[in-house]
C-alpha positions in Angstrom: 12.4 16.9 11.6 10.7 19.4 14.5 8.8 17.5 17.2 5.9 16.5 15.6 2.9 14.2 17.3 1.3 11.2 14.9 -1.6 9.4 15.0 -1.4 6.6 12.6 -4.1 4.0 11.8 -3.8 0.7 10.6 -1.0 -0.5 13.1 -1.8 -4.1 12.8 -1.0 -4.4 9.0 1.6 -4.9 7.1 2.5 -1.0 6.5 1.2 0.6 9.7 3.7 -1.7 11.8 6.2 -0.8 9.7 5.5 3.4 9.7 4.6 3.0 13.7 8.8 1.1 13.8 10.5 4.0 11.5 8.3 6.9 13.1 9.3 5.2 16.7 13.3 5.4 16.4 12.6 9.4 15.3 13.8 12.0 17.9 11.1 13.9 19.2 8.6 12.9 17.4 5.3 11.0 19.5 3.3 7.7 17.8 -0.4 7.4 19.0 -1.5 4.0 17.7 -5.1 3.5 17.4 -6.0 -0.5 18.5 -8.9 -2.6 17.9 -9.7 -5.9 19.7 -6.3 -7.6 21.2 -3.3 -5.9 22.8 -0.5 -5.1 20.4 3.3 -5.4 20.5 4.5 -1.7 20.0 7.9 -0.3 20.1 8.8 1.3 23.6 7.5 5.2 23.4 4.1 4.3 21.0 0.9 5.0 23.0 -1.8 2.6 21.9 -5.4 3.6 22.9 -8.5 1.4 22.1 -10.9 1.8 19.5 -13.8 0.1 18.3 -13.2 0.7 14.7 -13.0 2.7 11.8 -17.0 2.9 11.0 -18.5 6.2 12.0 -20.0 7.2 14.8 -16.1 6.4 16.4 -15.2 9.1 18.5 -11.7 10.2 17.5 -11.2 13.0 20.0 -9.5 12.1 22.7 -6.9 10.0 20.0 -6.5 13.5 18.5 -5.5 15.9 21.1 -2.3 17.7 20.2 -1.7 15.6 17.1 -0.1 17.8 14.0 -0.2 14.5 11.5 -2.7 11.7 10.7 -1.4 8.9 8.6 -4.7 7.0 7.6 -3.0 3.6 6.5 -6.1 1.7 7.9 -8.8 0.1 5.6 -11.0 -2.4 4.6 -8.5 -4.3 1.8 -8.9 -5.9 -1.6 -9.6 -9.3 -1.5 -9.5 -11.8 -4.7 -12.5 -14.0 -3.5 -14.8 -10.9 -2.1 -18.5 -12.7 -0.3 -20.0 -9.6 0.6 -23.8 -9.6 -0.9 -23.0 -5.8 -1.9 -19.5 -5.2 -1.7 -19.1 -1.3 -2.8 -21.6 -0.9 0.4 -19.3 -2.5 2.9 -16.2 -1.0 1.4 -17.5 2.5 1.6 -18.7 2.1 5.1 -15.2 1.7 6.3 -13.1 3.5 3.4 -15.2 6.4 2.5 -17.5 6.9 5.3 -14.7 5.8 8.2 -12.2 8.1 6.6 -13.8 10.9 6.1 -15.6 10.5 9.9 -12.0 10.6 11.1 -10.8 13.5 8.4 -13.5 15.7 9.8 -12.7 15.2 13.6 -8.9 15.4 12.5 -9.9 19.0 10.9 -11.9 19.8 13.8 -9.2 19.6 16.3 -6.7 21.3 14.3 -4.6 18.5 12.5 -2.4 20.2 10.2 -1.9 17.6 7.4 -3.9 14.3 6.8 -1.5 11.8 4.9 -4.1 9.2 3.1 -2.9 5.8 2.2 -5.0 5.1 -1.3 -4.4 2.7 -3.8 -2.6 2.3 -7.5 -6.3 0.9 -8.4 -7.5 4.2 -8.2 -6.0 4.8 -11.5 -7.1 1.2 -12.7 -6.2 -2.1 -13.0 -3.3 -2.0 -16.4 -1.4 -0.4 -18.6 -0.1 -0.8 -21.9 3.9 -1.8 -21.8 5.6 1.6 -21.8 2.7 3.9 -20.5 2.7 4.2 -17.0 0.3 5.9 -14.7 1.0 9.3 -13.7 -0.3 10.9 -10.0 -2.1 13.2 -12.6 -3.9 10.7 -14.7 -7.7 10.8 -14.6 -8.6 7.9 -12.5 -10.7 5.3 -13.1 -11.1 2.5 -10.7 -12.9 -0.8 -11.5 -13.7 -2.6 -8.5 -15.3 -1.9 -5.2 -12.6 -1.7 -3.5 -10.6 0.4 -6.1 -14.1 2.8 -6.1 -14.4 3.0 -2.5 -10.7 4.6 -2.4 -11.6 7.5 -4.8 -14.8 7.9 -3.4 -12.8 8.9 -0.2 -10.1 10.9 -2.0 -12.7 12.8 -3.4 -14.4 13.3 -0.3 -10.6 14.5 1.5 -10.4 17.3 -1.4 -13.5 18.7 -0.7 -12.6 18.7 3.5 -9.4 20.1 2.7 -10.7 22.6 0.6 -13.4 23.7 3.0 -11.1 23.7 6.3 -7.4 24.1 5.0 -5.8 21.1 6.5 -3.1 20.0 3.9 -3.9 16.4 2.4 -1.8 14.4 1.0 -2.5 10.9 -1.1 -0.2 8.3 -1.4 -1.6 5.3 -3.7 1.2 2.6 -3.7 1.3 -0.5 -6.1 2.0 -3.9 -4.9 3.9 -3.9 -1.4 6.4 -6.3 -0.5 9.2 -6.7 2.0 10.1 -8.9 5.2 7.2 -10.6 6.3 4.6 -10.3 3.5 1.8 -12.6 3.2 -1.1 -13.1 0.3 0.2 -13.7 -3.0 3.6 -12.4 -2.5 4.3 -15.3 0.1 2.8 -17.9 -1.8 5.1 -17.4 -5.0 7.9 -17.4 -2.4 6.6 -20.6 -0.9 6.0 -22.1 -4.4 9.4 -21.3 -5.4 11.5 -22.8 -2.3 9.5 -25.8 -3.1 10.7 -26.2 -6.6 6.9 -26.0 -7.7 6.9 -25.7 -11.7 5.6 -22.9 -12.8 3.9 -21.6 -16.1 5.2 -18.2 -16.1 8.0 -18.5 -18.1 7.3 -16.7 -21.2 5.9 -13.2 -19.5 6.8 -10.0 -20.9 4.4 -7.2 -19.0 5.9 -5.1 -16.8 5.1 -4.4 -13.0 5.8 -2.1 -10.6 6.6 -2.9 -7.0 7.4 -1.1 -3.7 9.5 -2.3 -0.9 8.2 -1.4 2.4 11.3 0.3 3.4 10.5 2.7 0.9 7.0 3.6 0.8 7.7 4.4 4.5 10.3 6.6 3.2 8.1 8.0 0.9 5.5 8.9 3.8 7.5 10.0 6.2 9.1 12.5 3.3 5.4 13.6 3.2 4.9 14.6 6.7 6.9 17.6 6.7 7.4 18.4 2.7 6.0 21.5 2.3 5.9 20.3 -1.8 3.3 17.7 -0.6 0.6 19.8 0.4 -2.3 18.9 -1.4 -0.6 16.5 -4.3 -1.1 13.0 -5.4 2.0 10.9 -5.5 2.1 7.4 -6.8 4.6 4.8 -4.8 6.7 2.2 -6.3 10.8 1.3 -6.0 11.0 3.2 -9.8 12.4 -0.4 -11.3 9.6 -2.4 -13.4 9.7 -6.0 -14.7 7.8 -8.6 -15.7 6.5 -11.6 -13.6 8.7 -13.8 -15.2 11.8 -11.6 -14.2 10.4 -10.9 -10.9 10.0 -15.0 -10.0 14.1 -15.8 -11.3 15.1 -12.8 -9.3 13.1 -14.1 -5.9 14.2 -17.8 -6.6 17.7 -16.6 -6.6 17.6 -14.5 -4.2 16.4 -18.0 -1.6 19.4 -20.1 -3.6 16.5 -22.2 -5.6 16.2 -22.6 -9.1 13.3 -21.4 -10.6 11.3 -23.9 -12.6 9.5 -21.6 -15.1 7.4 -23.6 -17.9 7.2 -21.1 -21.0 3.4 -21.6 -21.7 1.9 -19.1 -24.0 -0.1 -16.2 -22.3 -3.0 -16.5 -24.2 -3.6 -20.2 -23.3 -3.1 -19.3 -19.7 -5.3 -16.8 -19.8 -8.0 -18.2 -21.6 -7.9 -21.3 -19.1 -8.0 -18.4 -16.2 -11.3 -16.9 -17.8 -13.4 -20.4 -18.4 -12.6 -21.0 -14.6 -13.7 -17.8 -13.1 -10.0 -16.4 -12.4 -9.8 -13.3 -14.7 -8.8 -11.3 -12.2 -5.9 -13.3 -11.0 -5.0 -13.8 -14.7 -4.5 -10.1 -14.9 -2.8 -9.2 -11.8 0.0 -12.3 -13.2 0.0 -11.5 -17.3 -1.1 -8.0 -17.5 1.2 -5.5 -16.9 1.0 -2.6 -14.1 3.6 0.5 -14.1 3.7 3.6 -12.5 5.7 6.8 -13.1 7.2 8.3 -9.8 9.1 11.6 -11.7 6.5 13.4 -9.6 8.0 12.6 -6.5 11.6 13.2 -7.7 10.7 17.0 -9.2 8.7 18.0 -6.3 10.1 15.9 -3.2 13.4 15.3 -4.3 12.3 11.7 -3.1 14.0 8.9 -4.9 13.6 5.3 -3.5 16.2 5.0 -1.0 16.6 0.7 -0.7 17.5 0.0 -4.1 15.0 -3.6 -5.4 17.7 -5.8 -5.8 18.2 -5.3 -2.1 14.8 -5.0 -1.3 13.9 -8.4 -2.6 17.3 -9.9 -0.9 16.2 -8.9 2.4 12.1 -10.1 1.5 13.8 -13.6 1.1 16.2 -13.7 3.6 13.2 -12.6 5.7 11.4 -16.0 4.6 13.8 -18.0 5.1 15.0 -17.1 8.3 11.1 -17.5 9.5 10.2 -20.5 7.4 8.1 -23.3 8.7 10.0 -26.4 8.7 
């Protein structure tokens, strides 16, 4: 890679810190690190600057100077208990109206491509077992926070169409990988506990993506000339259901995994009467993505194989676990 100068947002979660590490160890290549509130840890070479946050009227100017590539990984996230009064209104303040304050500024001072970390929920919320989503499906997001992340796609087409900076969208399904926390640690926490589960008679499918390999994926983008202007959809390009997923992470800590094979429709209707239909469908329902895209025009295949992937997410726990 030429010497190239990022600015990359969101350096306090869980894929920004680990973009700001990969880009860090690259020769000749500079890491400005936007940082709100309290002093960050970065690698030695990153230069952090303060910022007040991503709601306009932030100033981005100074941040931008001389930077060829914005990776936008920052945003207000998905949440399963949202308490906002009007929650599309606070999730476009910060993912459409933030990101495209920044996008304009970045345009302004001559950025060159404008990498946008979106979301699979962009696309929507399931699929049927064997029909994935494809980066050129016709979206249709549900939720507010799903909405607010097309709303600012949208918005980046139209920028990039006006001023020629190159856009590119990355919308990656469920992250994982050493250190994860939300649901992803607590099945990892119920498992090393020996916590009986009801999931043992699942048969969706779900697509994941190891960390390690979505940062692949946009690093691949900064420079790809094929990614101009495309839509790729992230995942490790291995799906299986939640039952599969929770033997394969109990094995991987040396547990067993005490699976209960309750049927899915009396889990689910239990999850409705009590207000949890959207957790019901992010455990029963089934979620797949189709990555060819990024194989044909990237010649990007998913470099950490998941086997791997999920050996090093549990050795990870662990090695870190609260006795």
């Amino acid at each position: 890679m030429s010497s190239k100068t990022f600015l990359v947002t969101g350096g306090s979660g869980f894929v920004g810190r680990a973009l700001i590490e990969r880009l860090s160890k690259m020769p000749e290549c500079a890491v400005i690190a936007p940082v709100r509130g309290a002093v960050m840890s970065f690698p030695p070479g990153v230069c952090s600057i303060p910022c007040t946050g991503l709601e306009p009227p932030q100033d981005w100017s100074a941040a931008l100077k001389d930077v060829d590539c914005v990776i936008h990984a920052a945003a207000r996230v998905h949440v399963m208990n949202e308490s906002a009064a009007d929650p599309l209104a606070v999730f476009r303040l910060v993912n459409v109206d933030g990101t495209l304050n920044l996008a304009r500024q970045a345009a302004a001072a001559g950025v060159k491509r404008f990498i946008f970390i979106s979301s699979i929920k962009v696309n929507g919320e399931v699929t049927a077992p064997g029909y994935p989503f494809t980066a050129d499906d016709k979206p249709a997001p549900l939720d507010p926070y799903g909405v607010s992340k097309f709303e600012a796609e949208q918005a980046l087409r139209a920028l990039a169409a006006a001023t020629g900076m190159e856009l590119v969208i990355i919308r990656p399904v469920l992250v994982y990988g050493p250190g994860v926390k939300a649901n992803f640690l607590s099945m990892m926490r119920w498992l090393y506990r020996g916590v009986p589960l009801p999931f043992g008679a699942l048969d969706n499918r779900r697509s994941l993506v190891a960390i390690d390999n979505l940062v692949d994926l946009i690093v691949t983008c900064t420079e790809h000339p094929g990614a101009a202007n495309q839509v790729f959809l992230a995942s490790d390009g291995e799906d299986l259901s939640t039952t599969q997923l929770l033997q394969k992470l109990a094995a991987a800590m040396g547990r067993p995994a005490r699976l209960l094979p309750v049927p899915v429709g009396l889990m689910d209707g239990v999850a409705t009467l009590m207000g949890r239909r959207a957790l019901s469908q992010r455990i029963f329902a089934s979620l797949q993505v189709d990555i060819s895209k990024n194989r044909q025009l990237l010649n990007w295949t998913p470099p950490v194989a998941f086997d791997r992937a999920l050996s090093l997410t549990a050795q990870h726990f662990l090695d870190t676990r609260q006795s």
